[in-house]
PAROPA-608845 format. One record per residue: x, y, z of N, C-alpha, C in turn; residue in one letter. Coordinates in steps of 0.1 Angstrom, whole numbers, padded with zeros to 4 digits, always signed. Atoms other than C-alpha are relative to their C-alpha. Example, Ala and Ser with C-alpha at 12.3 -4.5 7.8 and 13.67 -1.06 7.14 Angstrom:
// PAROPA-608845
+0009-0012+0000+0123-0045+0078+0009+0012+0000A/-0009-0011+0000+0137-0011+0071-0008+0011+0008S/
This chain:
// PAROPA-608845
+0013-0003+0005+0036-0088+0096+0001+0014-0007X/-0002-0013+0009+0030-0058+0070-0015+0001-0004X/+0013-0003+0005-0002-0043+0060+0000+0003-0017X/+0004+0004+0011-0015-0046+0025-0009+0012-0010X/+0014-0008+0004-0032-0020+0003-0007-0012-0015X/+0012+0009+0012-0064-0040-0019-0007+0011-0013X/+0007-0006+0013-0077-0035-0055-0010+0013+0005X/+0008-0011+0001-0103-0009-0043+0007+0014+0000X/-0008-0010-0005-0077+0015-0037-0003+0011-0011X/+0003-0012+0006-0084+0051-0052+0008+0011-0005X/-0013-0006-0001-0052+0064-0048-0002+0015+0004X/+0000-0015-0011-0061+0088-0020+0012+0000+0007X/-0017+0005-0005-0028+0100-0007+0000+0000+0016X/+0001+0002-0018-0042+0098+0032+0009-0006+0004X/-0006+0007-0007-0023+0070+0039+0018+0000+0000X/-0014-0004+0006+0011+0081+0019+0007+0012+0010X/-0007-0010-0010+0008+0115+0042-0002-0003+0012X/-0002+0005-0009+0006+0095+0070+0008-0013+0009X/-0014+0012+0003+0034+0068+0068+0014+0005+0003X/-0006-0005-0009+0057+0075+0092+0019-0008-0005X/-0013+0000+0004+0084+0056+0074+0003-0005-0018X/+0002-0005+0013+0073+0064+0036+0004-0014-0008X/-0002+0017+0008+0065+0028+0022-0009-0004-0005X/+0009+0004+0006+0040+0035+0005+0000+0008-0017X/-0004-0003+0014+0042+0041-0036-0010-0007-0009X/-0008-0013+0000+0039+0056-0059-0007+0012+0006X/+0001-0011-0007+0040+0088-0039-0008+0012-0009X/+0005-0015+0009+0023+0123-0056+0014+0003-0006X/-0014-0004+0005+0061+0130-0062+0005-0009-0003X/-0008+0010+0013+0071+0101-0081-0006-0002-0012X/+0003-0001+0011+0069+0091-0115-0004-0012+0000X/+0012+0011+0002+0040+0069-0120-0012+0001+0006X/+0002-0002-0009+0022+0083-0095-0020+0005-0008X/+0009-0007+0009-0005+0100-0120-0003-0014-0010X/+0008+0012+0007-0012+0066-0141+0003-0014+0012X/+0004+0011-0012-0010+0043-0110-0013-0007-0003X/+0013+0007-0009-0042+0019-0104-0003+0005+0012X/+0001+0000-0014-0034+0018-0070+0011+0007+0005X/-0013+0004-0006-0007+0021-0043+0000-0010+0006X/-0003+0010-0004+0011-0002-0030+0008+0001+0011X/-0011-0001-0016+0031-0009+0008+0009-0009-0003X/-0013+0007+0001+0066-0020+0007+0002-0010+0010X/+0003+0003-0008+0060-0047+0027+0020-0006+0010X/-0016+0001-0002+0106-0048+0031-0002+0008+0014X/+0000-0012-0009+0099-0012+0053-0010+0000+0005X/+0008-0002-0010+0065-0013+0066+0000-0008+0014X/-0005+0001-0017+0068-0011+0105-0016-0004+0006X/+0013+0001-0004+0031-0019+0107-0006+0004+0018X/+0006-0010-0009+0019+0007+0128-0012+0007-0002X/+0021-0006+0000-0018+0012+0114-0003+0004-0005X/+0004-0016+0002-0015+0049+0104-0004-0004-0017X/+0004+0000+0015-0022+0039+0069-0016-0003-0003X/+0013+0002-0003-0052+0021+0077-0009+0007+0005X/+0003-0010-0006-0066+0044+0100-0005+0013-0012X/+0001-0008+0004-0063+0069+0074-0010+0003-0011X/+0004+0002+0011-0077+0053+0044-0016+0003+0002X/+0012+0001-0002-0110+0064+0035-0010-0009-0004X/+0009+0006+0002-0124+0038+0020+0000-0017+0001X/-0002+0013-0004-0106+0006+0037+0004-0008-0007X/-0009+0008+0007-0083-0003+0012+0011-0009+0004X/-0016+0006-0003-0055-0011+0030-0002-0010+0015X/+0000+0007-0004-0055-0042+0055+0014-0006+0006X/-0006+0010-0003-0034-0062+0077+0007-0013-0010X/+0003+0016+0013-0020-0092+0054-0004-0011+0008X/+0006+0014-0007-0029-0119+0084-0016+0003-0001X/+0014+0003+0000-0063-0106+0079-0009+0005-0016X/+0009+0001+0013-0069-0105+0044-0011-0008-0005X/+0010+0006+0004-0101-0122+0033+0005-0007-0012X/-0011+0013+0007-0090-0152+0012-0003+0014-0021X/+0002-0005+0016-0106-0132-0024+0014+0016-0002X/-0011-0013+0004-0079-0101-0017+0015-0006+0006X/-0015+0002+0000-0049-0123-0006+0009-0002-0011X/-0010-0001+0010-0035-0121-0040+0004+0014-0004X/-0005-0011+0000-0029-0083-0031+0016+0003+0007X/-0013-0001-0010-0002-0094-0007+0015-0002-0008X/-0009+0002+0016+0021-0107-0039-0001+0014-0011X/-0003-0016+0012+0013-0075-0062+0008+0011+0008X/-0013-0007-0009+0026-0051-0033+0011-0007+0000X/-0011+0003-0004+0051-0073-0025+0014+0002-0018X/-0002+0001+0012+0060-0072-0066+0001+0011-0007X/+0000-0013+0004+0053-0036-0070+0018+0006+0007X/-0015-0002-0008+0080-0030-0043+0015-0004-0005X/-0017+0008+0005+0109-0051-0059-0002+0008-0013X/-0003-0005+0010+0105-0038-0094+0001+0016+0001X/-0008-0015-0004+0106-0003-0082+0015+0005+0003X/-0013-0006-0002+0135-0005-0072+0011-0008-0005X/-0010+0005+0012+0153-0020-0102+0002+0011-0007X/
């Protein structure tokens, strides 16, 4: 299981400085990071441990077993954001 961040995302970096094993992108210190949409969770590395959620202020970021059917096509863009990063 891996948690999900959704289109409303604001790209507040709460949950980036609290991601205990940094899987969430793009970071303030990467390149893209300043014309982003959103971010996105690597869902390869996340150890799904909460802190991201918890953090978020505005409840972007979700569980993927409990995405609401209209934001489960965020679980494919993370998962797609993640792979082309690291080409």
């Amino acid at each position: 299981m891996t948690y999900v961040i959704v289109g409303n995302c604001i790209n507040d970096t709460a949950c980036v400085d609290v991601c205990p094993v940094d899987c969430i992108h793009p970071a303030p210190n990467e390149i893209g990071f300043k014309t982003a949409d959103m971010l996105f969770i690597d869902p390869k590395f996340c150890i799904d441990c909460n802190a991201c959620a918890e953090a978020c202020p505005i409840d972007a970021v979700m569980p993927a077993h409990k995405l609401p059917k209209h934001f489960r096509h965020y679980q494919a863009i993370n998962a797609e954001y993640s792979i082309a990063r690291l080409k």
